[in-house]
N, C-alpha and C positions, 0 to 999 in steps of 0.2 A: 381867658381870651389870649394872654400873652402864650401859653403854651403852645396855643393852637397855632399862632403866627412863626413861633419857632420851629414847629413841629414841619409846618410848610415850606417855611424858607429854608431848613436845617441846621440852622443856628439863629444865633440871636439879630435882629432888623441889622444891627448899627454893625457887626462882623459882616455881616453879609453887604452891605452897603460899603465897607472897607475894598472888601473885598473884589467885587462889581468893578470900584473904580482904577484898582490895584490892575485887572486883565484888561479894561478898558483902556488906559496907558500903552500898557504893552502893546496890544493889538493897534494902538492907531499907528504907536512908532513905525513895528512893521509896517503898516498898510505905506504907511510916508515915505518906509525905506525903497519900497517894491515897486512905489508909485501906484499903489491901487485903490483904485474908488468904490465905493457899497455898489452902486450902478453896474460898473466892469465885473464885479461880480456875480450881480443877480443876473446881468445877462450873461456871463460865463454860463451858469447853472441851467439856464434858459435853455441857450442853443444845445448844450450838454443833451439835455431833456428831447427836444427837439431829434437830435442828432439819432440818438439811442433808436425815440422813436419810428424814426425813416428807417434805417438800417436794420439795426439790433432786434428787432420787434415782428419786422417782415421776416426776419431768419425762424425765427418759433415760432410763427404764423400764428394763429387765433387766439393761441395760451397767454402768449402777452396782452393781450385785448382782455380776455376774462381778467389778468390779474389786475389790472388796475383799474378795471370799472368796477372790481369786488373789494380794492385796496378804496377806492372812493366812498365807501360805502361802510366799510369795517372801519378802518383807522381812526373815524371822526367818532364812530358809534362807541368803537371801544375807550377811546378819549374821555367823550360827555361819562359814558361810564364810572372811568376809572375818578372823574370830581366828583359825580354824584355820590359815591361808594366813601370819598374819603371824609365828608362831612361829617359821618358815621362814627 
């Protein structure tokens, strides 16, 4: 059992939990330094997304439409996959 949770995490719980809280520090200092909130960012990414789609999208015309209603469809599938496959 322990193997397996190492093998997962890629080291041992309590490294890895060092560790977690070791980039957790850092990044909030940042976020504190920059003034930036989890919010300001998901909606950064948001409107990003949005943005691309108005503009970006209409440029390559229907390619972009295939590729993300096939990226909706593949990345989740290949995902479920790649845990089913790893319990093995």
């Amino acid at each position: 059992m322990s193997d397996g949770v190492n093998k997962f995490l890629g080291d041992s719980p309590l490294r890895v939990l060092v560790k977690l809280v070791v980039v957790s520090i850092l990044v909030g200092f940042v976020m504190t330094v920059f003034d930036w909130r989890p919010m300001d960012l998901l909606d950064g990414i948001r409107d990003f997304v949005v943005d691309l789609w108005r503009s970006g999208f209409a440029a390559l015309g229907r390619v972009g439409d295939y590729l993300l209603l096939g990226a909706a469809v593949v990345i989740p599938a290949f995902i479920i996959l790649r845990l089913l496959s790893y319990r093995r």
